[in-house]
Backbone as a printed PyTorch tensor [residue, N CA C, xyz], in Angstrom:
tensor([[[ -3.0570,   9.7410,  16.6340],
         [ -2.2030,   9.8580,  15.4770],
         [ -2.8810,   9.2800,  14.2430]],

        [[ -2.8380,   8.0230,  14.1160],
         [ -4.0830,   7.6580,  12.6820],
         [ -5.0660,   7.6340,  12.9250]],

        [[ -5.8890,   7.8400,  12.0800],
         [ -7.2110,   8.4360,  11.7960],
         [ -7.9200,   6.8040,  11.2470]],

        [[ -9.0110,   6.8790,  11.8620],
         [-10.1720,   5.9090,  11.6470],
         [-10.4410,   5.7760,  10.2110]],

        [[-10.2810,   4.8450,   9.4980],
         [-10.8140,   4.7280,   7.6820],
         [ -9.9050,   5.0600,   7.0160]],

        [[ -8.6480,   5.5260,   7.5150],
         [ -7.8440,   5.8080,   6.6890],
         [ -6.7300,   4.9010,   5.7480]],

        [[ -6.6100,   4.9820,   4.8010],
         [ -6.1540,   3.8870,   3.8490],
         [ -4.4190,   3.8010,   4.6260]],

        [[ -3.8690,   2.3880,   4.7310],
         [ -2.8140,   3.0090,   5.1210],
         [ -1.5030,   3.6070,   3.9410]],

        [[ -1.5570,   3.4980,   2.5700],
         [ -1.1870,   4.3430,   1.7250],
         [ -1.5460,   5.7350,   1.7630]],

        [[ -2.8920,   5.9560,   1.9720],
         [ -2.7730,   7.6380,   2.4390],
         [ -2.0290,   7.9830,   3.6780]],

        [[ -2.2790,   7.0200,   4.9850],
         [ -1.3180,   7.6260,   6.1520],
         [  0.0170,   7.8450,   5.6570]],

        [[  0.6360,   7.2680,   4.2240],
         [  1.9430,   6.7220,   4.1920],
         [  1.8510,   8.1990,   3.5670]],

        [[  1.7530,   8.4470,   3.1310],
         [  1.6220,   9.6780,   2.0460],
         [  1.7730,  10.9120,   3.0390]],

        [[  0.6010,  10.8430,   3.6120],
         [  0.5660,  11.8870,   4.9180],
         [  1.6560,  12.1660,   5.9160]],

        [[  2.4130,  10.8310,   6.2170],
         [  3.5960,  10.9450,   6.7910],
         [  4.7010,  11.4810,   6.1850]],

        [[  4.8790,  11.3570,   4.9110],
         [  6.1280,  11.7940,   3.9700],
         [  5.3680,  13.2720,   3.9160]],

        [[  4.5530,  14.0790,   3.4680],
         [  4.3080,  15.2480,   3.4000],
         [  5.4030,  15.9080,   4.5520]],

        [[  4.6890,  15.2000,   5.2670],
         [  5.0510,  15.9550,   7.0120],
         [  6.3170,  15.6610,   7.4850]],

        [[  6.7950,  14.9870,   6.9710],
         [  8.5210,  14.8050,   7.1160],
         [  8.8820,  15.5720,   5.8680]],

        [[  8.9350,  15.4280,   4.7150],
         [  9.4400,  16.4690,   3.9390],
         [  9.4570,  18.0790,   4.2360]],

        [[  7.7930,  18.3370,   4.8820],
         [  8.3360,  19.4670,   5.1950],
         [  9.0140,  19.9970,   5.9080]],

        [[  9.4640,  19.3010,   7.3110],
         [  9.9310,  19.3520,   8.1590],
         [ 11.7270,  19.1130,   8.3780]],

        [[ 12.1730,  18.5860,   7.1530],
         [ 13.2230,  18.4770,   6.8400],
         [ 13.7840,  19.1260,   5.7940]],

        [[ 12.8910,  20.1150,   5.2260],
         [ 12.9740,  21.7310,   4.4030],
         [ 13.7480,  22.3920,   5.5980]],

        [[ 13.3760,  22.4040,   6.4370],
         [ 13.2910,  23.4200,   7.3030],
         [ 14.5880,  23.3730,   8.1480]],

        [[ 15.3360,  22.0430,   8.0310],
         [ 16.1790,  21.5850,   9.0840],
         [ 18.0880,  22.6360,   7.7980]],

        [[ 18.8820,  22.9490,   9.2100],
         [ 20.0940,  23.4350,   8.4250],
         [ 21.0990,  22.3060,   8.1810]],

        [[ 22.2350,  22.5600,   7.1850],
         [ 23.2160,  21.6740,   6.9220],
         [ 23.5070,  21.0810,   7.6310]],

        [[ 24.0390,  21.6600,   8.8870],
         [ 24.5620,  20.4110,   9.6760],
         [ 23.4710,  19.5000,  10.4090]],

        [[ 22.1190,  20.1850,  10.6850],
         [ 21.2750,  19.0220,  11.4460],
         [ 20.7390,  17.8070,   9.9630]],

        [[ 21.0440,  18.2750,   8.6320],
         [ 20.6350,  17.2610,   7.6630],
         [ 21.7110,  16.4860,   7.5760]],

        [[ 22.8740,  17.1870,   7.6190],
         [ 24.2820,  16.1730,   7.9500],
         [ 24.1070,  14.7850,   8.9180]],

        [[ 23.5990,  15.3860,  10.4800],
         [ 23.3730,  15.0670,  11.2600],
         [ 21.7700,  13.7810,  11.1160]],

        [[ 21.3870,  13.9000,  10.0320],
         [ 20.1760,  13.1780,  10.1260],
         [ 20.7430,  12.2620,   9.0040]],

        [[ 21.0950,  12.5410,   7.8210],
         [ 21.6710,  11.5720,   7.2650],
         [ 22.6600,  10.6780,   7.8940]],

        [[ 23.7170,  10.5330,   8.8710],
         [ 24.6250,  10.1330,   8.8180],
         [ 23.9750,   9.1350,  10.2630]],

        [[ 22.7700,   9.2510,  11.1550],
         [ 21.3570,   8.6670,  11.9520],
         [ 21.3220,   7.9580,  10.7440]],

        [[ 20.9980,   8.1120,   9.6140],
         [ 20.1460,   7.2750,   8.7100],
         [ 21.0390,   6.0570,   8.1030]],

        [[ 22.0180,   6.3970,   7.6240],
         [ 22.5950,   5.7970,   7.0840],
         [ 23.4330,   4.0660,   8.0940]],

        [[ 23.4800,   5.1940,   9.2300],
         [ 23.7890,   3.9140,  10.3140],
         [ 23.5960,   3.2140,  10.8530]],

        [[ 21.7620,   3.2480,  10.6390],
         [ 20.7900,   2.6310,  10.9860],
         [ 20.4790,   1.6290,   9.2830]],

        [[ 20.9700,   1.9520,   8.3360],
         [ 20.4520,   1.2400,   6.7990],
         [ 19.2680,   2.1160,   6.4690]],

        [[ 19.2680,   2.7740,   6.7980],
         [ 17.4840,   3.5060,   6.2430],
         [ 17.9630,   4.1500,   4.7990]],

        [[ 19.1510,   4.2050,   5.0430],
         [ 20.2470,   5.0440,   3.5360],
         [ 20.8920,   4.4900,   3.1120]],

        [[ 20.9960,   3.3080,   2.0250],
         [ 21.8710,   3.0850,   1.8400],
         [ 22.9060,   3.6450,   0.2660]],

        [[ 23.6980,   3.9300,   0.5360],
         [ 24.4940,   4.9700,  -1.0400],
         [ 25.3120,   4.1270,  -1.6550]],

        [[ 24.4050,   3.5020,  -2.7610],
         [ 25.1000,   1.9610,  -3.7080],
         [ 25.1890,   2.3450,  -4.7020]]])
């Protein structure tokens, strides 16, 4: 999974690419479904 030399701000970068795109892709209810994972965990919080 990480790559040798790699800055870990670029892995960080690299990871958000690859989750953004991947959560393009997801429908209403599984983003429903991932926000409401997120939020219950604090990863979201809506202040």
């Amino acid at each position: 999974m990480a790559h040798f030399g790699q800055s870990d701000d670029f892995r960080r970068d690299e990871l958000i690419r690859i989750i953004e795109h991947s959560v393009e892709k997801l429908t209403l209810q599984e983003l429903e479904a991932l926000y409401y994972d997120m939020t219950t965990k604090s990863y979201i919080n809506d202040n």
